[in-house]
C-alpha positions in Angstrom: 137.7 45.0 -84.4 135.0 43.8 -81.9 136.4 43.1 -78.1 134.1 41.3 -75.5 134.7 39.4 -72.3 137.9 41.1 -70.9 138.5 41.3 -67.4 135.9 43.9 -65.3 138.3 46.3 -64.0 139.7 47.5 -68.0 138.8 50.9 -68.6 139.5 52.5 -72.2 143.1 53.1 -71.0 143.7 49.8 -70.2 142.0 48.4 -73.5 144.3 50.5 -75.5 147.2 49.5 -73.7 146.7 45.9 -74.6 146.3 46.3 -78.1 148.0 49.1 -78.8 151.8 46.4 -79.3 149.9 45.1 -82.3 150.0 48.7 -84.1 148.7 52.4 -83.6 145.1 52.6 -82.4 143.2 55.3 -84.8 139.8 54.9 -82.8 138.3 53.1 -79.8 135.4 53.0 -78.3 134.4 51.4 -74.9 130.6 50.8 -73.8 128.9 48.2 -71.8 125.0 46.6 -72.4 122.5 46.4 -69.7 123.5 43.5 -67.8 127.0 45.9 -67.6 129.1 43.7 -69.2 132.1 45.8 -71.1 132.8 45.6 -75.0 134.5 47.4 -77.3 135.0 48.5 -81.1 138.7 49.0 -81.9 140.4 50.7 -84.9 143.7 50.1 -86.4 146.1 52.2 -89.0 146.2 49.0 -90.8 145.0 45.5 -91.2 147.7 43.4 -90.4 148.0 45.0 -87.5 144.1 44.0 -86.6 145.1 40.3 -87.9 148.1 40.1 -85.5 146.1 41.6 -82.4 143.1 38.9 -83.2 145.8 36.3 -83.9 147.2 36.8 -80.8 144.4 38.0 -78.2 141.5 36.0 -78.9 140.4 33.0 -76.7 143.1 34.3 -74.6 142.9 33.7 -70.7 141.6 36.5 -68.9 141.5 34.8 -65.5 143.9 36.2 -62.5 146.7 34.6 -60.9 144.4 33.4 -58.3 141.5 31.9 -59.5 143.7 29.9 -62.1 145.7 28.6 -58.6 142.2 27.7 -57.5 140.7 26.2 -60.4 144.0 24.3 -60.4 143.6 23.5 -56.6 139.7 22.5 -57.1 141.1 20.1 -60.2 138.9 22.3 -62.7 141.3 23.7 -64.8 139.2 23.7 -67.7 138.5 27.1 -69.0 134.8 28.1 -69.9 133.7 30.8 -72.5 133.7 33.2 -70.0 137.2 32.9 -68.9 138.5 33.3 -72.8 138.7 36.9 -74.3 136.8 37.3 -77.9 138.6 39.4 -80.4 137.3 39.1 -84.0 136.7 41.5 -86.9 133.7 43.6 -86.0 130.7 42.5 -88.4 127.6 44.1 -89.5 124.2 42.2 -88.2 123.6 41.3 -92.0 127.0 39.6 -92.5 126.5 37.4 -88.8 123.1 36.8 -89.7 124.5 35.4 -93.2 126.7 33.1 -91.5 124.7 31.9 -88.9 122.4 30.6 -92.0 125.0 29.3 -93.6 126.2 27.3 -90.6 122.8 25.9 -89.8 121.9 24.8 -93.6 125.3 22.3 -93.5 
């Protein structure tokens, strides 16, 4: 399972603890890319426990308390990519490069 956009602060602890209610975590690994944003690759003993954490976490919220009291304050309580949490099955580059062909030829 592939993991972007979650809050700065995680650390490979923290990741784990998130995910691990969905099921036991058999690998994970945490990096980040050169403009330092974090991602990671997560493992589970079975595949219904990857569908339920996907099912559950993606597109979540990842804003704080606060800001969502200020964007509520401000009237801009709309959320933006950025403020959502992606969690999908990780794909090879062949398999997104497939789709994104497919979904530019309809």
């Amino acid at each position: 399972m592939y993991i972007k956009n979650f809050p700065k602060d995680w650390d490979e602890d923290r990741v784990k603890s998130e995910f691990a209610a969905f099921g036991s975590i058999t690998s994970l690994h945490l990096s980040q890319d050169r403009f330092g944003r974090k991602f990671a690759f997560a493992n589970f003993d079975s595949v219904e426990a990857a569908k339920a954490a996907i099912d559950a976490k993606h597109d979540t919220d990842i804003r704080t308390d606060e800001q969502k009291a200020k964007a509520a304050e401000d009237k801009e309580d709309t959320l933006k990519e950025d403020d959502k949490m992606y969690v999908q099955r990780a794909q090879s580059r062949a398999e997104r490069l497939s789709k994104l062909r497919r979904e530019m030829s309809t």
